[in-house]
N, CA, C and O atoms as a Tinker XYZ file with bonds, in Angstrom:
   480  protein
     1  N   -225.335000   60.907000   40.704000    73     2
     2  CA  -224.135000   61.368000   40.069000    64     1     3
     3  C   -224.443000   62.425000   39.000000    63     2     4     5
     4  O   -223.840000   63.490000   38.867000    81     3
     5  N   -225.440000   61.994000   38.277000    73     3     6
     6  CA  -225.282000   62.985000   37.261000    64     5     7
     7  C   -226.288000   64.306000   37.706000    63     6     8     9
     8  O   -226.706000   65.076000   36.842000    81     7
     9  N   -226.584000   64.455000   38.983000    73     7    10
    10  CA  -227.208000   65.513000   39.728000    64     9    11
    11  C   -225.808000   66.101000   40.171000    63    10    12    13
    12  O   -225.337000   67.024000   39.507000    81    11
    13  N   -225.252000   65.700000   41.059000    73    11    14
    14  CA  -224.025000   66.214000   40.774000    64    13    15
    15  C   -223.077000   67.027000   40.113000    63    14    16    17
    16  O   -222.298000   67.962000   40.302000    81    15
    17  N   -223.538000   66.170000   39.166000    73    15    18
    18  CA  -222.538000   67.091000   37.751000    64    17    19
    19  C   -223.373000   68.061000   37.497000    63    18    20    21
    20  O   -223.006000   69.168000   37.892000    81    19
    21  N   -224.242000   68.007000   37.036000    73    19    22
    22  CA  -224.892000   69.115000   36.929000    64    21    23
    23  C   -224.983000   70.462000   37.893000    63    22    24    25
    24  O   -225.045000   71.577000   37.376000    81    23
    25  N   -224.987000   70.290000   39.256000    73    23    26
    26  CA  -224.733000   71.612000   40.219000    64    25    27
    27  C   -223.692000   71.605000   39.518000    63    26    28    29
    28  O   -223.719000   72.223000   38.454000    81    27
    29  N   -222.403000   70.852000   39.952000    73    27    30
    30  CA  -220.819000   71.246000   39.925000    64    29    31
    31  C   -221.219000   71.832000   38.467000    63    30    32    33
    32  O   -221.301000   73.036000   38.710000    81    31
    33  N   -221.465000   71.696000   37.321000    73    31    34
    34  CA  -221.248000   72.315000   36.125000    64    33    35
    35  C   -222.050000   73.651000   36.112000    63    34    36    37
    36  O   -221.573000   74.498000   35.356000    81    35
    37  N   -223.278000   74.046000   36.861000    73    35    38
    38  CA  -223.695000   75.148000   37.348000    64    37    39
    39  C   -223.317000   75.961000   37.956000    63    38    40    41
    40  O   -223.507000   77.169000   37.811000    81    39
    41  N   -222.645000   75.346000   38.831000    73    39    42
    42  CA  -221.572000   76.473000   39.675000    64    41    43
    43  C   -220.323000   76.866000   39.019000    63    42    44    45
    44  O   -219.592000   77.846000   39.163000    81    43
    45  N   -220.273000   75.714000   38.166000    73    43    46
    46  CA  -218.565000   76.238000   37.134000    64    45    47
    47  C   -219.322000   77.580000   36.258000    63    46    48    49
    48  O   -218.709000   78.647000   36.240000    81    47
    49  N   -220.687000   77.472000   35.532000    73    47    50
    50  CA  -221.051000   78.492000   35.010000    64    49    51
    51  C   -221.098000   79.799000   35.572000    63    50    52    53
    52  O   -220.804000   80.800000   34.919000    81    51
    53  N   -221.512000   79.827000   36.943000    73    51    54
    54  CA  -221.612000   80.853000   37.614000    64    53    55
    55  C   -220.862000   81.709000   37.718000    63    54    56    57
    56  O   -220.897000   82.939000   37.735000    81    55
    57  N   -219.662000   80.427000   37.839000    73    55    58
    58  CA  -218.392000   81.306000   38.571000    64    57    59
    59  C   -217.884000   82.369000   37.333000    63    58    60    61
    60  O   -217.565000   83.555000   37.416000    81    59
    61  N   -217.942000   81.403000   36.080000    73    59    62
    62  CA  -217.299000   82.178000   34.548000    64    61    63
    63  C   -217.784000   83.249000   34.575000    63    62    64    65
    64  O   -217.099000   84.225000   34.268000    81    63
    65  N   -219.486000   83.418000   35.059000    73    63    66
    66  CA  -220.277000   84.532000   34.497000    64    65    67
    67  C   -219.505000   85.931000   35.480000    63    66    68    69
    68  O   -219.139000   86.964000   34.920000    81    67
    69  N   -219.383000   85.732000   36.805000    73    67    70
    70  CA  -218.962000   85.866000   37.473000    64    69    71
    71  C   -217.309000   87.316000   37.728000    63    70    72    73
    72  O   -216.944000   88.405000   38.171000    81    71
    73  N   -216.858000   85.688000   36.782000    73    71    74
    74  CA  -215.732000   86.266000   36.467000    64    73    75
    75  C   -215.784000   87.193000   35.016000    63    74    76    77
    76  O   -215.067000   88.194000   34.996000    81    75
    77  N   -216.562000   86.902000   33.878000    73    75    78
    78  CA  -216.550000   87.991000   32.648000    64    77    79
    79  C   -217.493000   89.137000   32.975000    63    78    80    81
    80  O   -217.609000   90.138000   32.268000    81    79
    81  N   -218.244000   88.883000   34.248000    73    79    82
    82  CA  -218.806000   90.203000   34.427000    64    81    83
    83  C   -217.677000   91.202000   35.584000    63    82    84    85
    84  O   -217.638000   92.424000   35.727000    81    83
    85  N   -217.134000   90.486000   36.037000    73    83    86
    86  CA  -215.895000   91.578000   37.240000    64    85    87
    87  C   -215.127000   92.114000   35.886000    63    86    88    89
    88  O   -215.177000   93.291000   35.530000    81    87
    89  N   -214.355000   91.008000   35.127000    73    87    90
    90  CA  -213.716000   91.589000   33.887000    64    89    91
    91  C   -214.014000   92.658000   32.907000    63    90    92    93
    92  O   -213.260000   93.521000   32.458000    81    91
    93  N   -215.694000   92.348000   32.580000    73    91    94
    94  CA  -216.115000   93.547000   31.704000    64    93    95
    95  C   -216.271000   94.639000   32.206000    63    94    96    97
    96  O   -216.114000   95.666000   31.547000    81    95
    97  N   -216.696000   94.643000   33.786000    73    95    98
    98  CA  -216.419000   95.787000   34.383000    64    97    99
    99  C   -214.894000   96.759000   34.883000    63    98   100   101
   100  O   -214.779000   97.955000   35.152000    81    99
   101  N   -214.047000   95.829000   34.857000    73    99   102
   102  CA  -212.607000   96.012000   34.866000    64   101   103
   103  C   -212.280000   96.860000   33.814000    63   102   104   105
   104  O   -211.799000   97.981000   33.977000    81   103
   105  N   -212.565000   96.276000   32.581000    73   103   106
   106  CA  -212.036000   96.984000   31.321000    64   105   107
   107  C   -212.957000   98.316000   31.007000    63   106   108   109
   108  O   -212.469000   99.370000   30.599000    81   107
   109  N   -214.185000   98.138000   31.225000    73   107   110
   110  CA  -215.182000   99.431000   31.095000    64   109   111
   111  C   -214.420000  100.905000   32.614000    63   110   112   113
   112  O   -214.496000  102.121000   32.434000    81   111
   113  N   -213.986000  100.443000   33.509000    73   111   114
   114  CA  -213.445000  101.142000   34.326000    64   113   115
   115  C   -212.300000  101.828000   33.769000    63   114   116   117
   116  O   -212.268000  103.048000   33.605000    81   115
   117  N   -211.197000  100.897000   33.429000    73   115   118
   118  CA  -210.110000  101.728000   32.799000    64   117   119
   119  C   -210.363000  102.430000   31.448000    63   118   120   121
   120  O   -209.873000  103.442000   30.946000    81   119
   121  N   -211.085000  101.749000   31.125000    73   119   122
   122  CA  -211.530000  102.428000   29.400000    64   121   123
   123  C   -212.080000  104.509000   30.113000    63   122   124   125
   124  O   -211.479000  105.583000   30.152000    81   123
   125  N   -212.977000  104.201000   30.371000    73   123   126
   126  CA  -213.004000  105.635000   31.130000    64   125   127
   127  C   -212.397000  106.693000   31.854000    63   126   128   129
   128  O   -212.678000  107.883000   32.000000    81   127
   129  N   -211.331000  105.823000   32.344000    73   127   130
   130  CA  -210.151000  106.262000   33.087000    64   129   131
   131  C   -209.437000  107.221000   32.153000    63   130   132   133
   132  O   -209.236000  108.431000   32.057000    81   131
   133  N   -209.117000  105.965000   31.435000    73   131   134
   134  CA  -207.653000  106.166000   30.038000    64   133   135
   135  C   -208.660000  107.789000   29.473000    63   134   136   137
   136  O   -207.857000  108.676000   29.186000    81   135
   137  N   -209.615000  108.080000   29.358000    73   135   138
   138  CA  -210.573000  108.642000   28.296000    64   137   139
   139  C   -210.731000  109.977000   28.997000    63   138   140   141
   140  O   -210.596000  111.045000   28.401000    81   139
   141  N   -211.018000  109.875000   30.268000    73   139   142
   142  CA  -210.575000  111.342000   30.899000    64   141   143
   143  C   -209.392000  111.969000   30.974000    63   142   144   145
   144  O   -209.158000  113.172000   30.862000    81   143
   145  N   -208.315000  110.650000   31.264000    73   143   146
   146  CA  -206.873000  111.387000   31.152000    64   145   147
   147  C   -206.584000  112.119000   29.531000    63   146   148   149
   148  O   -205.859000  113.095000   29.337000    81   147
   149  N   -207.228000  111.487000   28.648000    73   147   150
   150  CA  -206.792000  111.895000   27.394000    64   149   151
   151  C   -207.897000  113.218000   27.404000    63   150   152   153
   152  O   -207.354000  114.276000   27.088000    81   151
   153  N   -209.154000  113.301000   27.674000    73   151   154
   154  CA  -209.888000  114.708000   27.491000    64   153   155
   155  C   -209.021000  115.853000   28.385000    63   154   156   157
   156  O   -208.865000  117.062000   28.209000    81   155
   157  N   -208.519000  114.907000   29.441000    73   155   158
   158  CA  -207.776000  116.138000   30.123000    64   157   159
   159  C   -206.168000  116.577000   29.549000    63   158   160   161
   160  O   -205.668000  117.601000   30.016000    81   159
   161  N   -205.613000  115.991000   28.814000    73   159   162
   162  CA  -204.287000  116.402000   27.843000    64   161   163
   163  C   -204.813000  117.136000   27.337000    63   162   164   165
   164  O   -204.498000  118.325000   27.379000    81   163
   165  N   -205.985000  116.582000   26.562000    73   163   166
   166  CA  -206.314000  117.674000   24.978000    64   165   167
   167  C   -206.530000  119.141000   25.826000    63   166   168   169
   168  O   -206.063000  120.174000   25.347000    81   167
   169  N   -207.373000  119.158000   27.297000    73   167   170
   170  CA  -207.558000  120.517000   27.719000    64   169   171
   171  C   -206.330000  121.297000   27.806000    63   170   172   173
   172  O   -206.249000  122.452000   27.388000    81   171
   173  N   -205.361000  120.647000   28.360000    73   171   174
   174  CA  -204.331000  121.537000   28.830000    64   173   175
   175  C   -203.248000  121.569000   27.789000    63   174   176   177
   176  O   -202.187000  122.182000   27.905000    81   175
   177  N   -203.612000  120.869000   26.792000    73   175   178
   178  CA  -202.815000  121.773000   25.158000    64   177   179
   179  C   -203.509000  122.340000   24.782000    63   178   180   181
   180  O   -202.932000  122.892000   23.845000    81   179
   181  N   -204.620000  122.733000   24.808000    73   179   182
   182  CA  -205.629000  123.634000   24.475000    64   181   183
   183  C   -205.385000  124.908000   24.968000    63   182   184   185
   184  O   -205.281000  125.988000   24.388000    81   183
   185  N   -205.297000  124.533000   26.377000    73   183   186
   186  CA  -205.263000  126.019000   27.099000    64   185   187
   187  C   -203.715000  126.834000   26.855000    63   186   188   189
   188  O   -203.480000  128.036000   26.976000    81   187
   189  N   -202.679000  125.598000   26.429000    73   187   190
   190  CA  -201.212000  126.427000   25.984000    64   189   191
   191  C   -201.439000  126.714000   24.733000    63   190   192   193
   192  O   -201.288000  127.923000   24.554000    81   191
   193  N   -201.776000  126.072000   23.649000    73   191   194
   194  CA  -201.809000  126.578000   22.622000    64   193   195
   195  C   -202.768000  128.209000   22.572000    63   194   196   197
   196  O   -202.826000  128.936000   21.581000    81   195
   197  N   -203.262000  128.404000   23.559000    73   195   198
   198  CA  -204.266000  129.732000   23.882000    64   197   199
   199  C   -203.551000  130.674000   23.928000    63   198   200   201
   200  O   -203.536000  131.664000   23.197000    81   199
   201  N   -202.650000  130.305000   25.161000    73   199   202
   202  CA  -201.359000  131.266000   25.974000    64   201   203
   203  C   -200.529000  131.450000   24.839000    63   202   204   205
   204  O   -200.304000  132.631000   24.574000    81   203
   205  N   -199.977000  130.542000   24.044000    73   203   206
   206  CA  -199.031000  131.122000   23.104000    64   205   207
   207  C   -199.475000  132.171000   21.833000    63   206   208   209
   208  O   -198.966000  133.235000   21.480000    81   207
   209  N   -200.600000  131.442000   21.317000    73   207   210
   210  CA  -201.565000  132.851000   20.232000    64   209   211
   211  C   -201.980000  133.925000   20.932000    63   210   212   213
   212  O   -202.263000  134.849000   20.169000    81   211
   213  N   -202.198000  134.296000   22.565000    73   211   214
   214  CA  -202.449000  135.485000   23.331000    64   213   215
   215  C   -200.861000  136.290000   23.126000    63   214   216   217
   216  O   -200.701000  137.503000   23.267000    81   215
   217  N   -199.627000  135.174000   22.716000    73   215   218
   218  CA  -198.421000  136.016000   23.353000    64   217   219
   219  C   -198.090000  136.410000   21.988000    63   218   220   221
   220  O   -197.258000  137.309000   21.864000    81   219
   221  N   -198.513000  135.980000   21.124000    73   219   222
   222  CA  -197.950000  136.426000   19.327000    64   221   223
   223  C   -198.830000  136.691000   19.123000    63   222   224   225
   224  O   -199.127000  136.199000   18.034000    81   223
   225  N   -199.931000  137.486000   19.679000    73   223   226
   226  CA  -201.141000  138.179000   19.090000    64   225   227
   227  C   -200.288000  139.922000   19.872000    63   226   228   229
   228  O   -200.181000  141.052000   19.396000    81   227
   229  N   -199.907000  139.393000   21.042000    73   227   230
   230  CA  -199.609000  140.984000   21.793000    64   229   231
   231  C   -198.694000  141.623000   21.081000    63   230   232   233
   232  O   -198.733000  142.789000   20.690000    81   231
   233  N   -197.298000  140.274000   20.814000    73   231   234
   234  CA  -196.109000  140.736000   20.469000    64   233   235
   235  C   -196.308000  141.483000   18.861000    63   234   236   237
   236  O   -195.795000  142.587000   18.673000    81   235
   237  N   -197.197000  140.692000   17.580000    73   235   238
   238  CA  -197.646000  141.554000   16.592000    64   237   239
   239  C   -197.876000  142.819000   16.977000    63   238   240   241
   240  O   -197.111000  143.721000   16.635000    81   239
   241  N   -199.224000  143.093000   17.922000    73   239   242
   242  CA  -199.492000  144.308000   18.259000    64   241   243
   243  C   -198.686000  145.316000   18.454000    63   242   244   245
   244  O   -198.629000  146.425000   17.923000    81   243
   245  N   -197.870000  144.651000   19.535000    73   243   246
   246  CA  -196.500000  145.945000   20.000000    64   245   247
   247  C   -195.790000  146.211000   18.534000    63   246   248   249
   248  O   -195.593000  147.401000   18.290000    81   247
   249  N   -195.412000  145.342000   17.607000    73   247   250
   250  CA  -194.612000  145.783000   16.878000    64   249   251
   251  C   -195.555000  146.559000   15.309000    63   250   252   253
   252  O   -194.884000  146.889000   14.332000    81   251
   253  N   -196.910000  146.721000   15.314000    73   251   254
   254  CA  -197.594000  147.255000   14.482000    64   253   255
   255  C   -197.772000  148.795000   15.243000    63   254   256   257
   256  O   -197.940000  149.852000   14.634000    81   255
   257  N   -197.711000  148.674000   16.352000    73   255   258
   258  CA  -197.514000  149.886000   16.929000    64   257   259
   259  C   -196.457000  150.608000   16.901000    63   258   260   261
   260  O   -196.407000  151.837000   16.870000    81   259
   261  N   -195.563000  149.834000   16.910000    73   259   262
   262  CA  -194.107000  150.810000   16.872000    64   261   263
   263  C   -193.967000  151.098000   15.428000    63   262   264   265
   264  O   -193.286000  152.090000   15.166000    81   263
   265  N   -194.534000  150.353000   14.307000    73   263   266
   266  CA  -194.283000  150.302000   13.173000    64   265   267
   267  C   -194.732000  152.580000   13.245000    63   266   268   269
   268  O   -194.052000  153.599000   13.126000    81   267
   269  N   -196.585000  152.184000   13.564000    73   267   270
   270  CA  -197.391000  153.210000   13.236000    64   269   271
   271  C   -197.037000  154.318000   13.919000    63   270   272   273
   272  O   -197.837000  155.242000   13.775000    81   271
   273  N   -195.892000  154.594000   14.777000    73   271   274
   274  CA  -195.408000  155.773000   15.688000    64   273   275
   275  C   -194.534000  156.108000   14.921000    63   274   276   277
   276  O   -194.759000  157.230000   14.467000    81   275
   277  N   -193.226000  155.456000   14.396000    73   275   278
   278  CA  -192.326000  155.455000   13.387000    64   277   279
   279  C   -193.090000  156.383000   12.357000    63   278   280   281
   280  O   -193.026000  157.597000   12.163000    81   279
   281  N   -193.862000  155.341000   11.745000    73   279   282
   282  CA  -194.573000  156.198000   10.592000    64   281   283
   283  C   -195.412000  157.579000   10.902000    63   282   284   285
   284  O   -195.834000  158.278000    9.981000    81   283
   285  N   -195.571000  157.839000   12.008000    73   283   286
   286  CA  -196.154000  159.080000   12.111000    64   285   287
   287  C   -195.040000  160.088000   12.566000    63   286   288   289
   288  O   -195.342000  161.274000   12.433000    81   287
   289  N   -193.977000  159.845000   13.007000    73   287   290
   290  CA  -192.742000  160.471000   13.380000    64   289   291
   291  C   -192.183000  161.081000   12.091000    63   290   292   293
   292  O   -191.824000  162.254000   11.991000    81   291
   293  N   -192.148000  160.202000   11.153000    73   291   294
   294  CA  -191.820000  160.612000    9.892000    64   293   295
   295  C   -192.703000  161.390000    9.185000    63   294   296   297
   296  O   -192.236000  162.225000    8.410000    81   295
   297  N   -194.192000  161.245000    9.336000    73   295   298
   298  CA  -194.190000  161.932000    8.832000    64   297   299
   299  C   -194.921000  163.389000    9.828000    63   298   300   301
   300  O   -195.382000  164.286000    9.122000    81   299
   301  N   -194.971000  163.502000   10.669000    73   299   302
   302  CA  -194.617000  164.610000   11.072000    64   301   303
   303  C   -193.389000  165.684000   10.949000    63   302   304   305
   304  O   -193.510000  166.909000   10.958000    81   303
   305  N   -192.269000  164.990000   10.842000    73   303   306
   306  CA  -190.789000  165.337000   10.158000    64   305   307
   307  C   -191.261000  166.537000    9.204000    63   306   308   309
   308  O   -191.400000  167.753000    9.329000    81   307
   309  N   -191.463000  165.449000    8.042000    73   307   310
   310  CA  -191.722000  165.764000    6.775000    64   309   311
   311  C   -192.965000  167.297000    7.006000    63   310   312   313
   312  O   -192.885000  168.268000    6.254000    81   311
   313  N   -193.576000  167.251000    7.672000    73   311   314
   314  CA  -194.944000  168.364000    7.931000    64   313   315
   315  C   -193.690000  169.503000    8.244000    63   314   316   317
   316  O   -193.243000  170.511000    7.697000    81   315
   317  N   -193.474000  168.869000    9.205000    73   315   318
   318  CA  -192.334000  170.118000   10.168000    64   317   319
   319  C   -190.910000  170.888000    9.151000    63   318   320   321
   320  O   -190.177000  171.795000    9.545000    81   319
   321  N   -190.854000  170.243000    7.901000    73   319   322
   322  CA  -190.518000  170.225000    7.086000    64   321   323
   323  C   -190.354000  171.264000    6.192000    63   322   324   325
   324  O   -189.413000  171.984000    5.859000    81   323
   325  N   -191.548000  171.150000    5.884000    73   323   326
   326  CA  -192.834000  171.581000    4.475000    64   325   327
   327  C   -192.954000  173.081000    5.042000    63   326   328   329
   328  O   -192.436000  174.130000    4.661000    81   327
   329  N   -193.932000  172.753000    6.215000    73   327   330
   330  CA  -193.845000  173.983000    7.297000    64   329   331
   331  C   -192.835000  175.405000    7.100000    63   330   332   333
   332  O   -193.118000  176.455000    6.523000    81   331
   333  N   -191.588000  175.019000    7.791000    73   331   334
   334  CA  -190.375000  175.361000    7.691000    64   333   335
   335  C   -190.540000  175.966000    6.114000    63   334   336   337
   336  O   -190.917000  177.064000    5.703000    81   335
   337  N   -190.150000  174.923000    5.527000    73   335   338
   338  CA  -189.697000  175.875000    3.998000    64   337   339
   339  C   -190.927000  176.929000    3.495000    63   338   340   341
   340  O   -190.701000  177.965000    2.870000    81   339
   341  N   -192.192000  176.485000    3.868000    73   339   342
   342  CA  -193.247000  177.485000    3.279000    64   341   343
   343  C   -193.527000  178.922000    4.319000    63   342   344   345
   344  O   -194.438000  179.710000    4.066000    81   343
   345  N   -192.530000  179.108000    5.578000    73   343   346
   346  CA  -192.436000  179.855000    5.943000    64   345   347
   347  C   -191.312000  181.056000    5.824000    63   346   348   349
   348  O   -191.376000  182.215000    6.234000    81   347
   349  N   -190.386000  180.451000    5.202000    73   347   350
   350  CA  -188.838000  180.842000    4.428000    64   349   351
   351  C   -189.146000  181.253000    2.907000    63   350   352   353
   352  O   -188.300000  181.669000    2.115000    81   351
   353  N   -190.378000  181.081000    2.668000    73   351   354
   354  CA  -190.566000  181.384000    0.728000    64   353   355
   355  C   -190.882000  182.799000    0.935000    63   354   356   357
   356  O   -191.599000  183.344000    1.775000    81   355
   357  N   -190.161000  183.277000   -0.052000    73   355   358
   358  CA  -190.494000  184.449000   -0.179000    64   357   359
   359  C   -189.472000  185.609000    0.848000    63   358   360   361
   360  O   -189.561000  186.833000    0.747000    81   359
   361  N   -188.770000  185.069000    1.566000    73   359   362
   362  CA  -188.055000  186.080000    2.649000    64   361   363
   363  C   -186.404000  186.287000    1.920000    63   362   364   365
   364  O   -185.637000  185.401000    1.544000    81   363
   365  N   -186.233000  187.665000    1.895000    73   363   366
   366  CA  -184.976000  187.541000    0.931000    64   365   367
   367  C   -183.552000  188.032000    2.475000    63   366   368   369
   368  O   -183.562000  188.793000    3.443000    81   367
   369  N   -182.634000  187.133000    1.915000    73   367   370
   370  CA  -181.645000  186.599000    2.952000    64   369   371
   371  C   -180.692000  187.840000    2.702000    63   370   372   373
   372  O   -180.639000  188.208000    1.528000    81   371
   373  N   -179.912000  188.560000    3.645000    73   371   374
   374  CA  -178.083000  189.463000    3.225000    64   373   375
   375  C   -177.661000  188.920000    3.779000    63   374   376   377
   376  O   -178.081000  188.179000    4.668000    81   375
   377  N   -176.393000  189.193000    3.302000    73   375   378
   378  CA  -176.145000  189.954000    2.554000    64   377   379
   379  C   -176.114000  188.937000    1.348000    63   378   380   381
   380  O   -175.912000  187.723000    1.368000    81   379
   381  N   -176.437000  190.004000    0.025000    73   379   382
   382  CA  -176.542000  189.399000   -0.862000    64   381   383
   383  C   -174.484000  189.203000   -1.879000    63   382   384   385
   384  O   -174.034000  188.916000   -2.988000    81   383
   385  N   -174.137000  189.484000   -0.918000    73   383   386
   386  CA  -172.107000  189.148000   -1.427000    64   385   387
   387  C   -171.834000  188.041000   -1.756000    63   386   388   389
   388  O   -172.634000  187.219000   -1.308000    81   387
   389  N   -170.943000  187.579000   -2.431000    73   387   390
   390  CA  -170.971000  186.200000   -3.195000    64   389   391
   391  C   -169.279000  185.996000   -2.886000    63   390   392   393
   392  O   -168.332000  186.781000   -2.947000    81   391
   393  N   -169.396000  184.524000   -2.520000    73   391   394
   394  CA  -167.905000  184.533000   -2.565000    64   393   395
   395  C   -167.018000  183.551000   -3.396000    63   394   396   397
   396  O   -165.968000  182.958000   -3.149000    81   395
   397  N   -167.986000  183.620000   -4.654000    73   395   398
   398  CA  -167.269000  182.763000   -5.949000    64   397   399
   399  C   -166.647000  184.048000   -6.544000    63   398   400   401
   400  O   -166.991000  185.156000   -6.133000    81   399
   401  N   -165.702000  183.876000   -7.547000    73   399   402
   402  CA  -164.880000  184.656000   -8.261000    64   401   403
   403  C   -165.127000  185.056000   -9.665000    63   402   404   405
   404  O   -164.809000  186.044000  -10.327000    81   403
   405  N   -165.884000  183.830000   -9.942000    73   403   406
   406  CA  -165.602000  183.761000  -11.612000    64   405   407
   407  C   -167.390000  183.942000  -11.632000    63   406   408   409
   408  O   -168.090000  182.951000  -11.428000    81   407
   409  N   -167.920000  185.110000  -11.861000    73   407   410
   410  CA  -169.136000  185.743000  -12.454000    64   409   411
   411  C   -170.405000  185.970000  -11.044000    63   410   412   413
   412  O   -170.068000  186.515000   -9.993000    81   411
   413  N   -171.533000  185.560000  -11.233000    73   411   414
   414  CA  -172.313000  185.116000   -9.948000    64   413   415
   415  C   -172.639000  184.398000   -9.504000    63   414   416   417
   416  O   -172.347000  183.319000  -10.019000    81   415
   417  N   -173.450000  184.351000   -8.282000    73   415   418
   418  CA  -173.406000  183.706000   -7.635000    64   417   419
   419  C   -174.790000  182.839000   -8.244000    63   418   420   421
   420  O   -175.877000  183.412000   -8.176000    81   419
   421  N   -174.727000  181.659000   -8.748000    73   419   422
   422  CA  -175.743000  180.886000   -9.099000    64   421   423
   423  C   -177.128000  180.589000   -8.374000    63   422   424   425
   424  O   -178.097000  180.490000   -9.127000    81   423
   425  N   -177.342000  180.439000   -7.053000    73   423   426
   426  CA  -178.338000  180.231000   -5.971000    64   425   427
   427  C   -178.943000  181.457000   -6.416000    63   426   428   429
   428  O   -180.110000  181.313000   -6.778000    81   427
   429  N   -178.208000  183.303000   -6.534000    73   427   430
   430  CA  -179.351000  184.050000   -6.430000    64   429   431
   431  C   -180.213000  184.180000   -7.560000    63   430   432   433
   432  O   -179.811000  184.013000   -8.712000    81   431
   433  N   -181.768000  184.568000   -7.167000    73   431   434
   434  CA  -182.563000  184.662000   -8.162000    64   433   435
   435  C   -183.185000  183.091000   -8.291000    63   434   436   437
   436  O   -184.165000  182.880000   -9.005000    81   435
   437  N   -182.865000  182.573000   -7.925000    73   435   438
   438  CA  -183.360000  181.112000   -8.108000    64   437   439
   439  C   -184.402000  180.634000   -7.132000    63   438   440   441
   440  O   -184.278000  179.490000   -6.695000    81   439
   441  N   -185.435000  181.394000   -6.731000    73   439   442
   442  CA  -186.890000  180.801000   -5.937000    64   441   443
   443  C   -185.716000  180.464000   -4.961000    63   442   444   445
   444  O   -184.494000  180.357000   -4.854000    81   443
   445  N   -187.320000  180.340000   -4.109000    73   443   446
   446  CA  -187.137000  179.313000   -2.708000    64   445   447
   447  C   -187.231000  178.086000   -2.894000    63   446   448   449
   448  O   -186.779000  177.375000   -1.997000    81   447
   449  N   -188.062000  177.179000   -4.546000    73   447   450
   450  CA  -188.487000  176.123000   -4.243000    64   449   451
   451  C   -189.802000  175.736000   -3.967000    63   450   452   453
   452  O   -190.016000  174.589000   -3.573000    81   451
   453  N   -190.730000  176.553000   -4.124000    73   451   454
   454  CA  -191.800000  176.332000   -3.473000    64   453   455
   455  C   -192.708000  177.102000   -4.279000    63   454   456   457
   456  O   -193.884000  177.185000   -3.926000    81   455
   457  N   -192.364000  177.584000   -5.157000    73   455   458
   458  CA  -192.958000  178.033000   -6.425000    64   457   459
   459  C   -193.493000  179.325000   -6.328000    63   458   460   461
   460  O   -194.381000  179.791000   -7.042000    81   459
   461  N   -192.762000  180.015000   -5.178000    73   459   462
   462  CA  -193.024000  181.630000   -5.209000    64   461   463
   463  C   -192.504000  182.676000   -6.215000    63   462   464   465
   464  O   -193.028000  183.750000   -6.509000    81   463
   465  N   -191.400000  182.151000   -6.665000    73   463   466
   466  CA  -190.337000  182.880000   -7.722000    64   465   467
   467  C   -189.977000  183.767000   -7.285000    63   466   468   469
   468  O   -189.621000  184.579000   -8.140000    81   467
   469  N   -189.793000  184.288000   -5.692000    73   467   470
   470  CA  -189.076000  185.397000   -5.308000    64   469   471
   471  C   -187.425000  184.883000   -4.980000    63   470   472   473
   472  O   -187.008000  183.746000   -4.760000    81   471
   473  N   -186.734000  186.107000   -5.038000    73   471   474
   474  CA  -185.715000  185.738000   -5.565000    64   473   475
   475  C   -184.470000  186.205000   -3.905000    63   474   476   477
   476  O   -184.801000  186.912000   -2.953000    81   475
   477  N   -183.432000  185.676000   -4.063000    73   475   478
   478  CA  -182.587000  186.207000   -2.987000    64   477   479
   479  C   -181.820000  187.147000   -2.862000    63   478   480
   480  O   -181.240000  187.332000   -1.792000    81   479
């Protein structure tokens, strides 16, 4: 009898071991599972959070560009400008007739502006 018990209580051990080793392998399986699915989220917010700083990196760009065309438009203006008037200094305009009444005409004699002091 007590040979008996002893297998039967050997084989009850077995079976436990048995069973906490299928189990520990159970849980070590999903544990790895769960652990790739989560490395693989973090990749693919990774890779959007990429796509979106590629799309507000371009969209800055375009609009630092339009900024710097603007600003060169202007000031090309301004050249085309300058230009203009420093090619008008000095050239005297007719007729010189005035069509205020009461004395002269204030504009003549008064430069171009540009610090030639020739007069109209």
């Amino acid at each position: 009898m007590g040979y008996e018990n002893l297998r039967n209580f050997a084989s009850t051990q077995q079976t436990v071991q048995n069973g906490d080793y299928a189990l520990a392998q159970q849980l070590s399986e999903c544990c790895c599972t769960t652990q790739r699915a989560i490395d693989g989220a973090k990749y693919e917010n990774a890779q959007g959070i990429a796509a979106v700083n590629a799309n507000i990196n371009e969209k800055f760009a375009a609009l630092e560009k339009n900024q710097l065309e603007q600003t060169i438009a202007a000031q090309q203006n301004q050249i085309n400008q300058l230009n203009l008037q420093a090619q008008m200094c000095g050239v005297v305009r007719y007729p010189n007739a005035t069509t205020y009444s009461a004395g002269g005409n204030p504009f003549f004699g008064a430069g171009c502006g540009c610090g030639c002091g020739a007069a109209f």
